[in-house]
C-alpha positions, 0 to 999 in steps of 0.5 A: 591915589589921587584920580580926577574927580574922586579919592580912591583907597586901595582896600588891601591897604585901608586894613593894612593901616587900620583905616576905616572906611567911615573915616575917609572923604566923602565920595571916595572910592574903595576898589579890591574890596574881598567878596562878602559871603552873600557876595561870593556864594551869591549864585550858589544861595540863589541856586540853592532856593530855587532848587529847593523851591522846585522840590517843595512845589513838586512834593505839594502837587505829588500830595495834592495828586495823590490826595485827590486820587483818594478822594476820586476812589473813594468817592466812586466806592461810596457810589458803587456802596450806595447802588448796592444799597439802592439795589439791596432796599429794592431787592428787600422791598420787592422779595418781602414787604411785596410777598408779604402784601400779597399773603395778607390780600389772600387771607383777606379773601379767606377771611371774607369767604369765613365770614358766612360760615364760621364767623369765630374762624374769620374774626380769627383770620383777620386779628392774624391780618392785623397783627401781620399789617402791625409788623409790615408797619414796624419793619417800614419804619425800620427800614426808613430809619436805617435810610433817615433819621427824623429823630436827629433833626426834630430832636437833635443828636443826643436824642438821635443817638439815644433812639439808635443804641435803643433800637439797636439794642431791641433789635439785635440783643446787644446791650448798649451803655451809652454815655454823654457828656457837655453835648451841645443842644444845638449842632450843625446838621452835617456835623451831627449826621456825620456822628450819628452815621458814625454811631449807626455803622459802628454799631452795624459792624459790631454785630457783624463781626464782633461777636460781642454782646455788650458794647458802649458808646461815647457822646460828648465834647472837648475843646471846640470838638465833638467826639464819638466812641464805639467799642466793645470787647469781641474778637478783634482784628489786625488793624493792618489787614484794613486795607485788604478787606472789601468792606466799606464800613471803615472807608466810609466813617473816615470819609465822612470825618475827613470832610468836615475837617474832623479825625477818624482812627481804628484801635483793635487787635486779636481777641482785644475787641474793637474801639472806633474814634472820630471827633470833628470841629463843631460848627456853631449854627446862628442861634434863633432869638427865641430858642425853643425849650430842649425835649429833654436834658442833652447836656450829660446822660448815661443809659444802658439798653 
């Protein structure tokens, strides 16, 4: 077909006769083409992505919801933890160190009262004084290491660590085999106030609940991660009823992992004992230009308490 100012070839035709499109004059045009399946499902495929864009942002903000949800409810437990604590430390403040002080005042007083009358008898009152003054000291800084440890930042984790599974041991009768390995010697404040936090509440619910008088616990490194173990060989539990009990232990060692972007998981099962893992990215603090000598060796130990 010849029209006014350009060739047209019918498209039908063109197959028809094996023409190809290339060969014909240039600006010629070619009208009835067949719909392409881009072009004939064009609104289908457009349709298509846009629903499955919806649906892709709807489950993100579903996740980002639900997400958020957790971290609120979690959040408010930790707080409602932390005033039972608060509570807990000044409820043991006031009924025993304060008794305490208050019985060692009136020994004072009989002691003094002893002194013109039977010396032998006020020098043994105030010894019973002093050795009563030594354990009120002890039990302090007991307590002051359960709230913070000056250890881990003086000393650095392993040490940190070391001096818990120690005093643990000392105090509750339960022998620690500790073991580290390629535990850098410098780590970032918050990565190793979350594996110490770690150690310390595992260990806390050991002697809770496990029944357990050995345990072992695990420091070291793989990769670009720092992880931490504790396990031991006592009853056990189901780890599907976590989410039925009260306690916060559990929830607050996932928390803590969570935020430095680290993992926490529970491995148990009835009369199997129980193992707690975590590891968390380590975050390389800039190093000083002169760094200070290490106390001891960190890097590898093993040592039972």
């Amino acid at each position: 077909m010849r029209g006014a100012n350009a060739y047209m070839f019918d498209s039908c035709a063109l197959r028809r006769w094996r023409f190809r499109e290339r060969d014909l004059p240039p600006g010629s045009t070619v009208p009835f083409r067949p719909p392409t399946l881009w072009r004939g499902a064009k609104l289908k495929w457009v349709a298509a992505v846009a629903i499955v864009g919806c649906l892709s942002a709807l489950v993100l903000y579903v996740r980002l919801k639900r997400r958020r949800g957790r971290q609120l409810a979690l959040g408010g437990m930790l707080i409602r933890a932390q005033e039972r604590e608060r509570s807990r430390i000044a409820s043991e403040i006031h009924d025993d160190f304060s008794q305490r002080l208050a019985l060692m005042a009136l020994e004072l007083e009989n002691a003094e009262e002893a002194i013109g009358v039977s010396p032998d008898d006020a020098v043994r009152q105030v010894r019973n004084i002093l050795s009563s003054a030594s354990a009120i000291g002890a039990d302090l800084h007991t307590l002051s290491r359960r709230l913070h440890s000056s250890t881990l930042e003086r000393l650095g984790l392993v040490i940190g660590v070391t001096a818990l599974c120690t005093e643990f041991s000392v105090q509750q009768g339960i022998e620690i085999d500790l073991h580290t390995d390629d535990v850098p010697r410098s780590v970032h404040p918050d990565v190793a106030l979350c594996l110490f936090r770690i150690v310390q509440e595992g260990l806390r619910n050991l002697k809770k609940h496990s029944g357990a008088t050995k345990a072992q616990v695990r420091l070291g490194r793989t990769g670009d991660k720092l992880f931490v173990s504790v396990s031991d060989e006592g009853i056990g539990f189901d780890v599907h009823d976590l989410g039925k009990k009260e306690g916060l232990g559990i929830r607050s060692m996932e928390e803590r992992a969570s935020l430095l972007d680290g993992r926490f998981e529970v491995h148990s099962k009835p009369g199997k004992g129980t193992r707690i893992e975590a590891s968390v990215p380590i975050v390389e603090r800039k190093k000083a230009l002169h760094e200070r000598r290490p106390v001891a060796n960190q890097s590898t130990g093993h040592n039972s308490y």
